[in-house]
N, C-alpha and C positions, 0 to 999 in steps of 0.2 A: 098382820095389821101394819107394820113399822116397813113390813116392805112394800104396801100398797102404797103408804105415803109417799114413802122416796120416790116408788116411780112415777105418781102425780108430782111432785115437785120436778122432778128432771122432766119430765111430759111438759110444765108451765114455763119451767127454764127455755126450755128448748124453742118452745113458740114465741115466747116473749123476743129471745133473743134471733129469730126468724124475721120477724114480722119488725123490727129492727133493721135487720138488712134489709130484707126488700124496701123498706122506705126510706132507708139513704140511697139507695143504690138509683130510686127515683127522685133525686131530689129533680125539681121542677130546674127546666133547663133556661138556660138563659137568653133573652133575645138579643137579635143581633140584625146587623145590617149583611144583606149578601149581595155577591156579584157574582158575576161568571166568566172564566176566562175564554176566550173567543179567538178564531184566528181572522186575520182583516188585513185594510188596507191601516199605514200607519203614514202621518204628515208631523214632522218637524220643523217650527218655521219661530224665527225672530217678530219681534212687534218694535215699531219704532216711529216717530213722525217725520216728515219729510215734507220737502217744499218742489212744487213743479216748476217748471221753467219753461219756456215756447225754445225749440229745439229751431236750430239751425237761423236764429235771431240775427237781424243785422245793426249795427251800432252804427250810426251816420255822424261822421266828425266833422269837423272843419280843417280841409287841408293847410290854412293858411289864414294866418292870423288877417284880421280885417272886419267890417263891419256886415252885421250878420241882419238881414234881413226875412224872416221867417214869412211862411205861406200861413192861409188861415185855417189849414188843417190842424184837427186838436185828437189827443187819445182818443183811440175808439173807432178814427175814421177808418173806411177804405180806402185802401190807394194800390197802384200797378205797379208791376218795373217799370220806372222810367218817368214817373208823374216829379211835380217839381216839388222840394219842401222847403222851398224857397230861394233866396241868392244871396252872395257872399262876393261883394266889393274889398278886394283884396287890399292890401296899405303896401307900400312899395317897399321893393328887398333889397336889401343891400346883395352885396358881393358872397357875405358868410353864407348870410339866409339862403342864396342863392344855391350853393354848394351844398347846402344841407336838403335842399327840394331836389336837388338833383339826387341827393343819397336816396332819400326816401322813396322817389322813383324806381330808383334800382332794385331798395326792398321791396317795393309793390311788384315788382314785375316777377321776381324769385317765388315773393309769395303767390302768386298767380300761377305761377308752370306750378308749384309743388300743388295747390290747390286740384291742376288739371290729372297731377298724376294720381293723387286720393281716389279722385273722380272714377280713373281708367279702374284701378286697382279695386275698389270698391264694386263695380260693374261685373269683371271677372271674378269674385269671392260670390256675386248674387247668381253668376251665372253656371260655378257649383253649384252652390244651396240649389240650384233650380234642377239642374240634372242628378243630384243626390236625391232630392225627393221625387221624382221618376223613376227611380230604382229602387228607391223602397215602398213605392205605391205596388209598382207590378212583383215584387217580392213578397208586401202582404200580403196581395192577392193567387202567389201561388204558397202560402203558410210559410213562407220562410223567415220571414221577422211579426215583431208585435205590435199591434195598436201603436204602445206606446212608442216607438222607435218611429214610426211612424209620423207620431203627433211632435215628436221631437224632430224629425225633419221638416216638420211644417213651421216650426219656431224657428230654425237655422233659416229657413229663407225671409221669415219676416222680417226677423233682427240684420240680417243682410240688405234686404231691402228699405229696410231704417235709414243704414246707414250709408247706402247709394244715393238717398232721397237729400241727406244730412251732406254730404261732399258737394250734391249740385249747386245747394245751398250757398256753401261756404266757396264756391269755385264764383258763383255769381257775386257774392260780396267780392271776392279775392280783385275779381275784375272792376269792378266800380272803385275798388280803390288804385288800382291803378289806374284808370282812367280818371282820375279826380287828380291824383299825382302829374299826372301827364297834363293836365291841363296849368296847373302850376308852372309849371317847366316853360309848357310854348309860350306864352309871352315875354320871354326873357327879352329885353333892348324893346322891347313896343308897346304900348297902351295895354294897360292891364283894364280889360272892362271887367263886367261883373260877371262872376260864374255861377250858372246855376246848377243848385244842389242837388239832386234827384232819388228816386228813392231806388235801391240797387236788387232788390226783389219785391214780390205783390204781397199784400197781407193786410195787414191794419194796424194802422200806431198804436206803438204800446206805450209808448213815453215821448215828452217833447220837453228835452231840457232845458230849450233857449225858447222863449213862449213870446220871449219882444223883440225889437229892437235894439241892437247896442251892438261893442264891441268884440270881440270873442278871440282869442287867442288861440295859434295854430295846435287843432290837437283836441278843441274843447268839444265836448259831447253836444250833438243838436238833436237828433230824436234818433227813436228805437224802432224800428219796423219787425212784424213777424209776423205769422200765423198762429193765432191762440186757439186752435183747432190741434193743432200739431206740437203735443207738449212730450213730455219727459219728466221722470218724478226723480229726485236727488234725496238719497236714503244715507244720512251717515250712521253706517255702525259702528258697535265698539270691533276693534280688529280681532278678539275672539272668535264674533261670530262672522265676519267677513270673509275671514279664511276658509270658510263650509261655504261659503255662498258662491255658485258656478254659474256662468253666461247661459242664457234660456230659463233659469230658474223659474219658478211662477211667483207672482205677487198679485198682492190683496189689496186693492185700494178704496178706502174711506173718506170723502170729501166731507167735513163738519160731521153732523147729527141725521144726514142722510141716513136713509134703511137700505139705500142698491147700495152693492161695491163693484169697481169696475176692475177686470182680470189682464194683470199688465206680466210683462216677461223683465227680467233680469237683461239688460242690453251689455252693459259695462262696469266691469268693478276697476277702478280706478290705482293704480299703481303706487301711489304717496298715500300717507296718513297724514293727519294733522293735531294739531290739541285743541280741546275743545275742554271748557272748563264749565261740571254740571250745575244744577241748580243748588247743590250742596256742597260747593263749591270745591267739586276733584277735579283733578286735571285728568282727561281721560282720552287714550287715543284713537281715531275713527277713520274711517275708509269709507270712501263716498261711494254707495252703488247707485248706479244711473237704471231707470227701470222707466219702459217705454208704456204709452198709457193709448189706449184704446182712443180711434175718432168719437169724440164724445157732442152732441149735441146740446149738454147739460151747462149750467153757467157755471164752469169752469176755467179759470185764465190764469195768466202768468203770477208766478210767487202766491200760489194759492199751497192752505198749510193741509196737509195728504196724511191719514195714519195708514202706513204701509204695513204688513205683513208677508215677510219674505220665506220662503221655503227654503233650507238650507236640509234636509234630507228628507227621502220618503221612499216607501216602496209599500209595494200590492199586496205584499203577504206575511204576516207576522205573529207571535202569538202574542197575544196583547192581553192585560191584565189591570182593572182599574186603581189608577195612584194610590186612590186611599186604603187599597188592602195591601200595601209595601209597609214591612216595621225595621227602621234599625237597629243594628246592634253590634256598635265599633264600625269595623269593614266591613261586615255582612248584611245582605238583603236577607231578609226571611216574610212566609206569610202565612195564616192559618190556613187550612183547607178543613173542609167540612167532611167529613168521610164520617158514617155510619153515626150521625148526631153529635158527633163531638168532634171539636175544634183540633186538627193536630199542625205541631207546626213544622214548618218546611223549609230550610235555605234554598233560596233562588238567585239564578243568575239575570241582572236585569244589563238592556242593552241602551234604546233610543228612547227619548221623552217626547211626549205629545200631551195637551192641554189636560187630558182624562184619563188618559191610558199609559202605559209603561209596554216597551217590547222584556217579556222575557225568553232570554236565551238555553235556559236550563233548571228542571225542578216542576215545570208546569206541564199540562195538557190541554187540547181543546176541550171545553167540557167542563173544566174539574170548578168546582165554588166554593169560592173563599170568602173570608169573613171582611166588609169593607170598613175601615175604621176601629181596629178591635181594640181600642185603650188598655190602659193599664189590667181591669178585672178579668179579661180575656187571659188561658192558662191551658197549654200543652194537657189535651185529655177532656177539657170544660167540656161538659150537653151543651146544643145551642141549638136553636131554632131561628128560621125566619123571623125579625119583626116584624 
């Protein structure tokens, strides 16, 4: 009788403490956020604002002090090579001034050949870029290169052709001022009439300094002529991220509260930094990228404020992993993976950042799902489930 009990009692023991484990062992798993790591293309790019400019702009001076008579064109107008923006009744020179109009002459004419030789040399750099992408068209097309090498010779001849467009430019100005010099000059010992101003390429006023009548001082600014069709966006960054940023790059461009962006290239990173002191008042030093901006028909114009988005690295294939399933700890990346219901965790090697995603270089797979977000209650081993 005393032995039947004991083995009911060890028989109650036994289930008791059974039916114990099986119900820890299921404790109710935890929810969680998932993600999946994936293999893709990955974009790396700075965010900044920047201000456009009408590129290859001409500034109309007054070569010589005198009384400044203005035309009744105003901002905004059209006008040609060679229309008038009025005339300029020079005041007589002495002997110095005279010396000095002859200098300045001399400067205009120097500036003028170098302006021609931009011109030459710009012309040959477009007329690579034009036989470069002729052999890598019939290259794609017998599989030898890719798309994208491809699409990057089509940017080399844009950006060349920018900048063939940008010397004609400045070789037409270069000459109007010599030609404005030189007309200083010829009347030297005889009746100085009035000389008219003219405008030294077509476009449309963008500015008119001197809007009256008066005096004006040799040098003084009278209008701005350009084409506001033909702009240029001026990105200063910090030199951090300058230093990543290479000629052809792509850029994102945001005019205001607009929904289009218009797709511009990286033309010029500029050689000097500057200081530039923030809204928080640090001193902080920047690199002007120049980034060439699509014919736009949009109302769009000079010193208009641009949020640019510059690509400073990317590539087509990557394992990519979403940010918020990165946790650290000291120097190491680590992230949970979801294997067989519960959480285990894993050191990863991470590489390139983009807005969403993280490149990992080591530790992950395409495929594999990790837990996004796992806080503090997340633990090496945890159940989890999908939330």
């Amino acid at each position: 009788m005393n032995i039947t009990r004991r083995w009911r009692w060890i028989v109650g023991t036994a289930l008791i403490g059974g039916g114990a484990w099986i119900a820890l062992s299921r404790t109710k798993a935890t929810d969680v956020d998932m993600g999946t790591v994936t293999v893709g293309a990955l974009r790396v790019s700075v965010d900044e604002d920047g201000t456009t400019r009408v590129r290859g702009h001409a500034d109309v001076s007054a070569p010589v002090g005198g009384r400044w008579v203005p035309s009744a064109l105003r901002a905004g107008d059209a006008v040609r090579a060679g229309d008038a923006l009025g005339s300029l009744f020079p005041a007589p020179l002495d002997a110095s001034a005279q010396d000095q109009a002859r200098a300045r002459l001399g400067a205009a004419e120097a500036a003028q050949r170098e302006a021609e030789t931009r011109v030459t040399a710009a012309r040959a750099a477009l007329d690579e870029a034009s036989r470069g992408l002729a052999r890598a068209q019939h290259m794609v097309e017998a599989g030898g290169m890719s798309p994208q090498d491809l699409e990057r010779a089509r940017d080399a001849v844009t950006g060349r052709q920018s900048e063939f467009d940008g010397a004609r430019l400045r070789a037409r100005a270069a000459t109007y001022e010599m030609e404005s010099a030189r007309a200083v000059v010829a009347p030297f010992g005889g009746t100085r009439n009035a000389m008219r101003i003219v405008a030294p390429v077509g476009g449309t006023v963008l500015r008119v300094f001197e809007e009256h009548e008066r005096v004006v001082a040799p040098g003084a600014l009278l209008t701005e002529v350009g084409d506001p069709r033909d702009l240029e966006v001026v990105i200063p960054l910090l030199t951090s991220d300058a230093g990543r940023v290479r000629v052809g790059a792509a850029v994102s461009l945001t005019f205001g509260e607009r929904d289009d962006t218009l797709r511009g290239r990286v033309s010029r990173v500029e050689p000097s930094a500057f200081t530039k002191v923030s809204a928080l008042g640090v001193e902080e030093q920047r690199v002007n990228i120049i980034a060439t901006a699509p014919a736009t028909e949009a109302h769009v114009g000079d010193q208009y404020r641009v949020h640019a988005r510059v690509t400073v690295w990317e590539s087509p294939r990557v394992v990519r992993i979403p940010a918020g399933a990165l946790v650290r700890d000291g120097e190491q990346w680590f992230t949970y993976v979801v294997t067989g219901g519960r959480a285990r965790r894993r050191a990863v090697k991470v590489g390139e950042r983009g807005d969403n995603v993280v490149e990992v270089r080591e530790g992950l797979a395409d495929g594999d799902r990790v837990v996004v977000y796992p806080g503090d209650l997340i633990a090496d081993g945890l159940r989890v489930r999908p939330r």
